[in-house]
TORMAR-146084 format. One record per residue (C-alpha): residue number from 1; x, y, z; residue in one letter. Coordinates in steps of 0.1 Angstrom, whole numbers, padded with zeros to 4 digits. Layout:
% TORMAR-146084
PT	pos	x	y	z	code
PT	NUM	X	Y	Z	A
...
This chain:
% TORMAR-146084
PT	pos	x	y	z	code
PT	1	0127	0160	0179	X
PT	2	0130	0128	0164	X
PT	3	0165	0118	0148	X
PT	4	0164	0103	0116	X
PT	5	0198	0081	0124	X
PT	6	0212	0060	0091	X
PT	7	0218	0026	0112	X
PT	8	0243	-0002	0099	X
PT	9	0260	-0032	0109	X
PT	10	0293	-0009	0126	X
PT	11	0279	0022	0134	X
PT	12	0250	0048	0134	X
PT	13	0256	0080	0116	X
PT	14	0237	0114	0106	X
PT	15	0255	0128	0079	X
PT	16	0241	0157	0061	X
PT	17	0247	0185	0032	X
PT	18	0237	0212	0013	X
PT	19	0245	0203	-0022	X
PT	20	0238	0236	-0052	X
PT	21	0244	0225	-0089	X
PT	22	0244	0250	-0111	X
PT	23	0238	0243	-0154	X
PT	24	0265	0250	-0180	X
PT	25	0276	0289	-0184	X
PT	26	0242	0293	-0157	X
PT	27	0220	0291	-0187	X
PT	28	0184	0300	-0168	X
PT	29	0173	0269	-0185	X
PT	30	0149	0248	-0158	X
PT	31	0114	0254	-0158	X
PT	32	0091	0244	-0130	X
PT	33	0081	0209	-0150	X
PT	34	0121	0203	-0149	X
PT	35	0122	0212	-0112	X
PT	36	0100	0186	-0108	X
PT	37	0114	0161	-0123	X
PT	38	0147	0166	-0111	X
PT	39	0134	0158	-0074	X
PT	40	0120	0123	-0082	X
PT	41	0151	0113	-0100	X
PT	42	0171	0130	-0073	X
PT	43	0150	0114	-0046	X
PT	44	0149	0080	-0065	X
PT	45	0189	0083	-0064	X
PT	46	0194	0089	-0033	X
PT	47	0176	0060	-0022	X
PT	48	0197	0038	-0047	X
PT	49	0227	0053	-0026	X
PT	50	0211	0045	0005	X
PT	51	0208	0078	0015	X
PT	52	0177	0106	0019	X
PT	53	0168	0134	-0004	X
PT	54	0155	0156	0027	X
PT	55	0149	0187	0005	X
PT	56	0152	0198	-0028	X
PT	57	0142	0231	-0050	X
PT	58	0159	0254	-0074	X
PT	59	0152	0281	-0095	X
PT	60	0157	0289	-0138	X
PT	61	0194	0287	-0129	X
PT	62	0208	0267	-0100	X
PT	63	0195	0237	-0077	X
PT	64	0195	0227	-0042	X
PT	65	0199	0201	-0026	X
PT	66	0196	0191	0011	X
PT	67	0205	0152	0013	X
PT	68	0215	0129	0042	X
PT	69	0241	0101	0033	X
PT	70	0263	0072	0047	X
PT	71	0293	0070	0058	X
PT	72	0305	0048	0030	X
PT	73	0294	0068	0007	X
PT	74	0322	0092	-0009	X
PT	75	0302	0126	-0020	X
PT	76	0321	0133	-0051	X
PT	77	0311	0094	-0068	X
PT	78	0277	0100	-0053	X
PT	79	0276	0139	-0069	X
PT	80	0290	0126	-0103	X
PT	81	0263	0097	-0106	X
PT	82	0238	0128	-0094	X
PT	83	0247	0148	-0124	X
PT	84	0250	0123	-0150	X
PT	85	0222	0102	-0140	X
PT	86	0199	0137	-0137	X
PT	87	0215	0153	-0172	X
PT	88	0204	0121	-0192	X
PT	89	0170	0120	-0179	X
PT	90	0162	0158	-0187	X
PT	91	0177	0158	-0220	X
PT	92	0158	0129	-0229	X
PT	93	0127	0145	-0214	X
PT	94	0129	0179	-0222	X
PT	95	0148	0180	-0256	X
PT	96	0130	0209	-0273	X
PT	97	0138	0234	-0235	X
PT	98	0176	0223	-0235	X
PT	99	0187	0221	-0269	X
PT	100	0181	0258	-0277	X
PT	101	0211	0262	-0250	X
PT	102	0232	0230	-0252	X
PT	103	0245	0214	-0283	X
PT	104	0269	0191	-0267	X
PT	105	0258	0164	-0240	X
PT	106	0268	0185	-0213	X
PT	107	0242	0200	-0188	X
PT	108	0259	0206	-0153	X
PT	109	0288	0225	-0149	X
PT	110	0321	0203	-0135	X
PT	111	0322	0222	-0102	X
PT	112	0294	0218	-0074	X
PT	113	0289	0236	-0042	X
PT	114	0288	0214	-0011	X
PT	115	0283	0220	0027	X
PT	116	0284	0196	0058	X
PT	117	0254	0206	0076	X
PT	118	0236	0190	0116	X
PT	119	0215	0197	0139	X
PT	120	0241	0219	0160	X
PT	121	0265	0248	0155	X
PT	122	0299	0243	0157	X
PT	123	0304	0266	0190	X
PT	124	0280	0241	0206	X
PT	125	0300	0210	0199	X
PT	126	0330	0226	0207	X
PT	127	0316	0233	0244	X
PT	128	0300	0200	0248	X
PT	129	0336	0186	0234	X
PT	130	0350	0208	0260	X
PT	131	0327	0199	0287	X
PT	132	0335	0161	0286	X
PT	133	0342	0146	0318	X
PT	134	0378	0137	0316	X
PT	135	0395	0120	0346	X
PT	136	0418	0137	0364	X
């Protein structure tokens, strides 16, 4: 299995999450065409951010995200410019589908669900933590 390490001048790192956004009062508001969109200007972000969008899919109510970023990068900035970046384009795009349900400029709720997520459990690093080889 090939690691895909984020390399920089002091350090090499593989930080990943699981990232769900979910529209105001969970409005089942995105249609496949909006799904779409979302994971270019998702991906297209992520890549200003110098990070990955791995994954990404939704359904009518709520979006997933699976995305791998730096360490410099602090995830609530990089969540905010996700959400405003991602609300402007779709109501510009899709005015007719989220006007029926939005009359202010809002489209994401202000909370966000977020995981840390790697290639191991956290049992396994414990044991290979444990299993160091520390001098006597």
């Amino acid at each position: 299995m090939t690691k895909d390490y984020i390399h920089r001048a002091r350090g090499v790192s593989e930080l990943k999450a699981h990232l769900v956004l979910v529209p105001k009062y969970r409005k089942k508001i995105f249609t496949d065409a909006m799904l779409t969109r979302l994971d270019s200007v998702f991906s297209e972000l992520m890549g200003k951010w110098e990070g990955t969008l791995i994954e990404f899919n939704g359904e009518s109510d709520h979006v997933h995200l699976l995305l791998q970023y730096n360490p410099q990068t602090q995830p609530s900035k990089l969540i905010n410019n996700l959400k405003t970046v991602s609300s402007r384009y779709l109501r510009k795009e899709f005015p007719t589908e989220i006007n029926k349900f939005y009359y202010k400029k809002v489209l994401w709720t202000s909370g966000y669900f977020i995981a840390s997520c790697g290639g191991v459990t956290v049992d396994e690093l414990k044991a290979y933590v444990q299993n160091q080889d520390r001098p006597d």
